[in-house]
N, C-alpha and C positions, 0 to 999 in steps of 0.2 A: 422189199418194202419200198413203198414211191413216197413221194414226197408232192403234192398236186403243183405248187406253185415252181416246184423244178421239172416237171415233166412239163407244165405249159409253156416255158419260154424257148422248150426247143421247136416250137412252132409259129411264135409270134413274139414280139418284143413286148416286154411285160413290165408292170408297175404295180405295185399296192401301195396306193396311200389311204389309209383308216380315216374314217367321217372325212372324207375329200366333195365338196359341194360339186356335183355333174356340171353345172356350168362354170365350173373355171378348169376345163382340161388342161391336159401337159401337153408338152409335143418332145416329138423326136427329133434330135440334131445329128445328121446322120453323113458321115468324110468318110474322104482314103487318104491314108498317110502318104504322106511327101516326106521322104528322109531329108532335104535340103544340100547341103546346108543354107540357112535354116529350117531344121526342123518343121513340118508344121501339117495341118490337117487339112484338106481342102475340101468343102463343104458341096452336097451333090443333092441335099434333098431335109427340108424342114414341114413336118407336116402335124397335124394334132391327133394323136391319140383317143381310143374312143371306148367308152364303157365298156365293159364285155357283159358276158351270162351272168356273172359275180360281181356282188355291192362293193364299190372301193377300188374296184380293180379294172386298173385302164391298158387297152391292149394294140396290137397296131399287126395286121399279117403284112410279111413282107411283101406278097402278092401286090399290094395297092399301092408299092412304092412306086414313079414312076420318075425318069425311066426305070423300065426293070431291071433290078436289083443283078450283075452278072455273076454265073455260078463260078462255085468253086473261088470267089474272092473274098478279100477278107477286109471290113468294114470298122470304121472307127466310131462314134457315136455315144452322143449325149439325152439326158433327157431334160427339157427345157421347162421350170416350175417358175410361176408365176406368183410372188409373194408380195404381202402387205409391208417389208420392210423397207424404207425409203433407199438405204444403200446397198441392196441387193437387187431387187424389182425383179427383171426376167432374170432367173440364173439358170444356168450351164452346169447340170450333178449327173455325178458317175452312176448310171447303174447300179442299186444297193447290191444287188446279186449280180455282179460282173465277176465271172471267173477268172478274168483276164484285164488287165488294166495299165494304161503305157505313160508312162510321164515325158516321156520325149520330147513332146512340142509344147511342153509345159514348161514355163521360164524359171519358175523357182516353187520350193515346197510348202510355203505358209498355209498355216490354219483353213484358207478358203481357197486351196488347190484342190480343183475336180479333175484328175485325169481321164481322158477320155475314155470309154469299155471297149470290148475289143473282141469281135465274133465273126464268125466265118458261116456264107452264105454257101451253100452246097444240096443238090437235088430240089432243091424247093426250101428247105428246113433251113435252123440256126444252129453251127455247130459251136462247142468252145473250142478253141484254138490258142498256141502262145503268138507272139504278139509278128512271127516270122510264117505263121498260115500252117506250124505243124500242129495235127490234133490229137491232145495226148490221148495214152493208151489208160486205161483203169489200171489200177493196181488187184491182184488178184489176191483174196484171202489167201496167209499161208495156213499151210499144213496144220492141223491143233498138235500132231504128234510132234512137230517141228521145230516149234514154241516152246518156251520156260512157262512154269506153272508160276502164280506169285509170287509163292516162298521161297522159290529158285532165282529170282530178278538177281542181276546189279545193273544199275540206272544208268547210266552216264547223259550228266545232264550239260549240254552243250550253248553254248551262248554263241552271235553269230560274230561279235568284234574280235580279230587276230590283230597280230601284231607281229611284226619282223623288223629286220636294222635294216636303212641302207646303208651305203660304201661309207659315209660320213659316222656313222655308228649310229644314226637315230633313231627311233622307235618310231616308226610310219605304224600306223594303225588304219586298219578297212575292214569291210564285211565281206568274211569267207559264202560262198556262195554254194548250193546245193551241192555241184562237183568238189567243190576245195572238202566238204565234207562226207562226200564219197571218197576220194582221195584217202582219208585216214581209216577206211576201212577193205580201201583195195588197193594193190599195192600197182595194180596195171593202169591208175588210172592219176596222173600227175598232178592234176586240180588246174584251180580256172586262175585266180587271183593271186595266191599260194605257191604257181606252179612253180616257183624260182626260189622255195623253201627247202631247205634239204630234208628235214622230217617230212614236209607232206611230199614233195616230191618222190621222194627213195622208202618210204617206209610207209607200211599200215599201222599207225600206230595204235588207233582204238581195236584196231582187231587182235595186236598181239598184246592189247590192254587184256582181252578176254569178254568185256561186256557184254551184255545178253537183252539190251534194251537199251537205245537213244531215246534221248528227249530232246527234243530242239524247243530252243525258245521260242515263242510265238513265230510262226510261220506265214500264219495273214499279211495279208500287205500292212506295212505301218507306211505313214508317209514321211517319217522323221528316217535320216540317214546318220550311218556312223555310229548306232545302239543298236539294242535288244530288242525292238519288235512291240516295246509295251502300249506302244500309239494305236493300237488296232485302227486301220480306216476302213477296210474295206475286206470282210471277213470271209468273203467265200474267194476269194483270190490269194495264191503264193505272190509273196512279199517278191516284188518287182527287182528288188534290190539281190535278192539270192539266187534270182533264176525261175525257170520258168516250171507251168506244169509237168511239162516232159519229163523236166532233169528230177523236179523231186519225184516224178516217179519210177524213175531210172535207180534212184537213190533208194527207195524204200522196196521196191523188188529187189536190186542188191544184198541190202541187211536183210531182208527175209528167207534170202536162200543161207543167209549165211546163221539161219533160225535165232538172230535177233529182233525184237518186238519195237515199233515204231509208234512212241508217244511225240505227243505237240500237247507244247503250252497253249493256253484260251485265256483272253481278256475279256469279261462280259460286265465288269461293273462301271468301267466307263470307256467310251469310245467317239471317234472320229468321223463317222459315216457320213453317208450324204445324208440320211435320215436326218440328221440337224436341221438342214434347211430345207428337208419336205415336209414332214411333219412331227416338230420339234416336241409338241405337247404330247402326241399321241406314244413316241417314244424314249422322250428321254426330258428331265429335270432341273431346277438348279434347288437347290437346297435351302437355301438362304431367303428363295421367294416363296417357297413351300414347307413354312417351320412348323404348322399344324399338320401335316402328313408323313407317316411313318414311311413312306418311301422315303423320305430324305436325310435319315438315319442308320448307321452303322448295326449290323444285326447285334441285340442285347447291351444298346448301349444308345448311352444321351448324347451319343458326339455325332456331327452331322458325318455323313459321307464327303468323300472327297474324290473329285474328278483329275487330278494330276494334270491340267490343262487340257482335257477331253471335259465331252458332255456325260452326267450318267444316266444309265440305263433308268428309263422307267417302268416297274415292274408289278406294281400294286394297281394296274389298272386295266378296266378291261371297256371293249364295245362289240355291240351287233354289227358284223364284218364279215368278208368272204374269209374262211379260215386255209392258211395257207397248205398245210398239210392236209386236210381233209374233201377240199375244194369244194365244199359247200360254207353256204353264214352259217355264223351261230355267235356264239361269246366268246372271245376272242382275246387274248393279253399279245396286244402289238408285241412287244420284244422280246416274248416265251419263243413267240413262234418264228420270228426275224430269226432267233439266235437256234432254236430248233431245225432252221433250213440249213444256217451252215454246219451244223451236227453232221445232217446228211449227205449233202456237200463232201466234206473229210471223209467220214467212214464209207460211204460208198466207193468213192474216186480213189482213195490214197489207204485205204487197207490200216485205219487207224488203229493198231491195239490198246491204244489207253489214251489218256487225259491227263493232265493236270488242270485245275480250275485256278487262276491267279484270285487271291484275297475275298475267297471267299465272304469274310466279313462286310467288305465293302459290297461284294453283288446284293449283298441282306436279306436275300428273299428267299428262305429254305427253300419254301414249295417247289418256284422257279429253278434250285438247283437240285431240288429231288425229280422234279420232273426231266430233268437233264440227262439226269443218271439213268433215270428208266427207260429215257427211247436210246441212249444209249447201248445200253445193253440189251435191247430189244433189235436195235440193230445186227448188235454183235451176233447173238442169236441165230439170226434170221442167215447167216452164212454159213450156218453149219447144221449137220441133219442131226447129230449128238451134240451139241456146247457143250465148252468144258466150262464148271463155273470160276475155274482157277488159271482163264488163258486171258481175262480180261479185267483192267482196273480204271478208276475215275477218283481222281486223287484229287485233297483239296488242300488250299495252302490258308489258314489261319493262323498264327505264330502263339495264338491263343489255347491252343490246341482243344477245342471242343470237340469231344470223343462221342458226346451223344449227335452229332452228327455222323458219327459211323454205326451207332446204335440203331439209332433211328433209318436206316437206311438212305441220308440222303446224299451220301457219296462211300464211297469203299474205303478211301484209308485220308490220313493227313501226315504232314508235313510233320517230325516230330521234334519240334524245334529244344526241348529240354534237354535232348541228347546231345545237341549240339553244347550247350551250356556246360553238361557237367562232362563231356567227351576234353574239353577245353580247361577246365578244372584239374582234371582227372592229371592229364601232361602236363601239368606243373607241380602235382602232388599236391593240389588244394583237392577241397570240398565246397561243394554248395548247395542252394534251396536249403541251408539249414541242417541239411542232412553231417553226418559225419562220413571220413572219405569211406569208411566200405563201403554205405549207401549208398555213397555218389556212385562208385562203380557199379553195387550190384542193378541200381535201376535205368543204369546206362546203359548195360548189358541186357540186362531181361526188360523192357519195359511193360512187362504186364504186373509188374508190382509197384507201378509206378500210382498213388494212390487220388493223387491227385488229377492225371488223366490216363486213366485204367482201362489204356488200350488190351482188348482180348484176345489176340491174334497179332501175329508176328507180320501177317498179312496187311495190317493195318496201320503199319506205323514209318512211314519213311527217313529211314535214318539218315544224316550226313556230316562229313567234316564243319564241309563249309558249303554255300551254298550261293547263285549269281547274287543274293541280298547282301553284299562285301562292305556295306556303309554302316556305322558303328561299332561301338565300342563292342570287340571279341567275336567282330561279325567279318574279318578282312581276310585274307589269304592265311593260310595256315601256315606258309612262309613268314611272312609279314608279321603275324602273331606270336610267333617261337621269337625272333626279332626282337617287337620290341618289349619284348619279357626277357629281354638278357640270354635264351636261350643258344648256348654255344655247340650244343649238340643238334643243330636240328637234322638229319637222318636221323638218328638212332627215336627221336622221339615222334619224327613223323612216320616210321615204320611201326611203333606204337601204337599210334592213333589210329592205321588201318588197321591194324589188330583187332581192334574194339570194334571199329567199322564193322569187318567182313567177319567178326566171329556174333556178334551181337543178334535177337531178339528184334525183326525187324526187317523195311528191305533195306538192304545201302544205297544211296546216291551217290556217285565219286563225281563233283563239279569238274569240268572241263580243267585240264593243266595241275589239279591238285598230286595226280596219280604221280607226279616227277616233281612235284614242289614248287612250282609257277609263281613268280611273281609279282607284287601290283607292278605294270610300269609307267603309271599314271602318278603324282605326286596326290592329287586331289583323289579320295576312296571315296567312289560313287560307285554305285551297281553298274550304271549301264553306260558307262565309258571303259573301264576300262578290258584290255584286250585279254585274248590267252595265248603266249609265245611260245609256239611250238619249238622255236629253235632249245631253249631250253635242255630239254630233254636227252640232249648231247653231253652234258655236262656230265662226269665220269660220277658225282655220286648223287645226283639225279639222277641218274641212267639206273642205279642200284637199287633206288625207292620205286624207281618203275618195275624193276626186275621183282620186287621183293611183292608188291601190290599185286600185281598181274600173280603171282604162283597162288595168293590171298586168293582172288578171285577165281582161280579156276575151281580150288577149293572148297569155295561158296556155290560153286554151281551144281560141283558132283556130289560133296557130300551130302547123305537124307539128314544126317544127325542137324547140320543148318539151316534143314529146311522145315524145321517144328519146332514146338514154343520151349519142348522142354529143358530147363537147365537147374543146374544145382552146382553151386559155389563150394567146392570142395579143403577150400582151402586160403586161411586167413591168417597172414602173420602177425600173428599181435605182438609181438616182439619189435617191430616195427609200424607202428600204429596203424597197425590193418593195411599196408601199401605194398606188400605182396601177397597176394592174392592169383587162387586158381578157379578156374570154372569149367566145368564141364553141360557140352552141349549136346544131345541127344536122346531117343527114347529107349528103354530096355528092347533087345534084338540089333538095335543101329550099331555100325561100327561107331562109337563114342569121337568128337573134338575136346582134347582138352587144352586147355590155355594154359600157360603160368605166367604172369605179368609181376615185372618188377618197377614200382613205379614211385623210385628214391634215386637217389645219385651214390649209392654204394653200390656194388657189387655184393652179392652172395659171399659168407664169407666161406674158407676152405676150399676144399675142390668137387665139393657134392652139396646137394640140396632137395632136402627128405622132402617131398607131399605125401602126408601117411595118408589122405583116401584116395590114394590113385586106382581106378577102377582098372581090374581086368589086368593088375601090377606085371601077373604069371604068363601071360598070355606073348608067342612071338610074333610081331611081325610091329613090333610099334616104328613110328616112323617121326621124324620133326620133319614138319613139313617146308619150315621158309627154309632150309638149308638144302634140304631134299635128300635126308641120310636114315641109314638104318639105327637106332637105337639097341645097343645090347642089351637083353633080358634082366642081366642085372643091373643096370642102368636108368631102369623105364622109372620114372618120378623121382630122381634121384640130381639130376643133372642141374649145375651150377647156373645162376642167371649172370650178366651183367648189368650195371645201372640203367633203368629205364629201355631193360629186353624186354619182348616177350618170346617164348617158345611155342610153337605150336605142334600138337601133336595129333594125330591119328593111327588105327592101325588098315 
């Protein structure tokens, strides 16, 4: 599948500005960098851009550069709009679709930095290139047989700020970079920033995690440094700060072989682009000046949208234009199809297997996100001669949790944020939403009886401890939250909480660092400052909860029985206000998961503990799994908990 407006700039440098009047063209500002020091770009050639065959779209072939352009080098360049705003007039913007983008000779990062685009002249043609004249490779579809099907996922969702001590003990905090995050999944490769870590240096840690899918947080270029990526500037480009195209596709062919699936975060409800200053109206809003327009509004709701110091997207609007994907006019929604190129963009180039959609509610526009979905998976599609429908997902994060957004097909699953609620309840032996604690448990486990959002499919609900949103109240590290709830045991209740995790109704998310108890070491709980300290994980009973997690996980992957909806609660102590509790996970034929969770501060009393419907009681070979022992025959549902255990069993 092509994409019109990305196959024509490998031949000319390209622009679409929507209702752009012919007589005020743009022009090209077109250097070669000068490393310095200082820094800086030295300029070789300014000339005006010119209509093409298509309404709006202004083109320039390299051919008429003059002098001509020499091969096989690699060019810096701007494109020069000429605006009605007294303090901007001629300005200097990035290439909306620059795949490559270099801040170097750029002094400082504020709201009106254009870094210069960044492409390579070669045979005649415009190639992309990183910012050193190497041109990455494509990432090649993996294998479908390769891949986790969805009900098989565990997420690991990775944020890109770390943290380590120097000699003085302090907590220096930076952005791990494509390698520092290959690094934690190969053990031959020492990382970039990191290298002088001894977890990521000497160990794979996410691999001997077991996960079966990364998410990285937004991967576009942002232009803010020292956070998460939520700045989107410049969307068809890796974030400058993490490395270049090469490495992330060094990076995601690595997890591929090693048949993990490669999701990236997307911000589309407001963003940083140069579009601000090309054509501000045509794609993006302010709320405040547009209060009789439902673009300016939260989806199902009277509160305005909010741009987080970005512009938002504007989405309710359309014009007679060259349309980008189809490369003919017609009717046209500017930012459908802006944000449709860099769709294509990612899943062509980097081998996308999923999405996540950041705040939904704020993008507000179903259609806009249903349409997202569908060339998404129209994509996926289009790589394989049989698609499986269970190797590819487009997740959305609403904390609201609207389910008929997965009904409706406008995205595949969400965020399932009430799990997190009563997952957090559960480990302290409360209850919540009103429910009493069996409920809290049984709809934290199975959420499809959850009736208020009556997710159908396990496929559709993404479970997590904790999640990068670590700012409020019972939203902070799962460290941090046993903390300041007095908890004195946290092992034993955070090996708990993965329980419910990786036995649950749903897929698991495990937040970067949670897997060994991380955490904040920021005083101020903000999402996107603080880091994940891999040193950590050294620590003798952090080391234990990584041990104990990681067996959870591989558990999650092989078992069928965790990979379908079915469950049945076998077992309820009302002797103790329903707070020990068994469940069993699987369908008739599967080898059965069954759980037994103790979640009191007593121990079981005696030295045995009957579950009279233990399925399948006669049967040899049962096993507990977190300890990795055989169970004797007359032992199987019988065996004593501790305070705040759980057991897990299969045969």
């Amino acid at each position: 599948m092509t994409f019109d407006l990305l196959e024509r700039r490998k031949e000319k440098f390209i622009l679409w500005i929507p209702d752009t009047p012919a007589s005020n063209p743009p022009s090209l500002v077109l250097g070669i960098f000068n490393g310095g020091p200082p820094a800086t770009i030295h300029e070789i050639w300014n000339g005006q851009l010119s209509v093409s065959d298509q309404p709006d779209l202004w083109e320039l072939d390299p051919s008429d550069i003059q002098p001509p352009l020499k091969n096989d080098t690699v060019y810096h360049y701007w494109f020069e709009i000429y605006t009605s705003s007294e303090h901007l007039g001629a300005f200097q913007v990035t290439d909306p679709i620059a795949y490559t983008v270099d801040y170097r000779a750029t002094e400082t990062r504020d709201e009106h930095v254009q870094p210069a685009s960044v492409i390579k002249f070669r045979d005649g043609k415009l190639w992309p290139c990183d910012i050193d004249g190497n041109e990455p490779s494509h990432v090649a579809p993996p294998a479908q047989d390769a891949i986790p099907d969805n009900n098989h996922l565990v997420i690991y969702e990775l944020p890109t700020s770390w943290a380590n001590k120097n000699p003085a003990g302090d907590v220096q905090v930076d952005v791990g970079t494509f390698t520092d995050v290959l690094a934690l999944f190969d053990l031959t490769t020492a990382g970039d920033r990191f290298r002088d870590t001894p977890s990521v240096a000497n160990e794979a840690i996410v691999a001997d995690l077991g996960v079966n899918a990364l998410e990285l947080l937004p991967v576009a270029d942002s232009k803010r440094t020292g956070e998460w990526g939520y700045a989107t500037a410049h969307y068809y480009a890796p974030d400058s700060d993490l490395g270049t195209s090469s490495e992330l596709a060094k990076l995601v062919n690595s997890i591929h072989m090693k048949g993990i699936r490669f999701f990236t975060d997307v911000v589309m409800a407001f963003g940083h682009d140069p579009y601000i200053y090309i054509a501000f109206k045509q794609f993006h809003l302010q709320p405040e000046d547009e209060i009789d327009n439902q673009d300016s509004y939260q989806s199902h709701s009277t509160e305005l949208r909010e741009g987080w110091g970005g512009r938002l997207w504007r989405y309710i609007q359309d014009t007679n234009t060259y349309d980008p994907e189809s490369g003919r006019p017609g009717n046209v929604h500017p930012s459908w199809s802006f944000h449709l190129g860099h769709l294509h963009r990612w899943m062509s180039d980097f081998g996308i297997g999923g999405f996540r959609l950041d705040s939904v509610n704020n993008i507000a526009n179903f259609d806009f996100i249903r349409s997202y979905t569908e060339k998404a998976w129209s994509l996926y599609r289009s790589r394989y001669r049989t698609p499986s429908p269970s190797k590819f997902l487009v997740i959305g994060e609403e904390l609201s949790v609207p389910v008929d957004m997965v009904t409706s097909g406008t995205i595949d699953a969400l965020w399932n944020e009430p799990f997190q609620g009563r997952l957090r309840a559960a480990i302290l032996g409360e209850s919540t939403d009103g429910d009493d604690f069996e409920w809290t448990v049984r709809k934290m486990i199975n959420c499809t009886l959850d009736q208020s959002h009556p997710f159908t499919d396990g496929a559709q609900a993404i479970n997590y401890i904790t999640s990068h949103d670590t700012e409020g109240s019972r939203k902070e590290r799962l460290f941090n939250f046993l903390s300041a709830n007095h908890v004195d045991d946290i092992e034993r209740r955070s090996k708990l909480a993965f329980t419910c995790l990786l036995t649950a109704v749903g897929i698991p998310m495990i937040f970067a660092g949670e897997e060994f108890c991380d955490q904040m070491d920021r005083s101020v709980r903000q999402k996107q400052v603080d880091p994940v300290n891999y040193e950590r994980k050294a620590e003798d009973w952090r080391a234990r909860v990584f041990n104990y997690v990681a067996t959870l996980v591989r558990l999650r992957k092989e078992s069928s029985a965790l990979g379908v909806n079915d469950t049945e609660f076998i077992h309820v102590d009302e002797n103790c206000e329903g707070k020990i509790i068994a469940w069993k996970r699987g369908a008739q034929g599967q080898a059965p998961v069954v759980v037994v969770a103790n979640f009191t501060d007593q121990d079981t009393p005696g030295n045995e503990y009957f579950v009279e419907n233990w399925p399948e009681r006669e049967r040899q070979g049962w096993r507990e799994v977190t300890q990795g022992r055989d169970v004797p025959r007359d032992w199987v549902g019988r065996e004593p908990l501790l305070h705040w255990e759980a057991k897990v069993y299969t045969y």
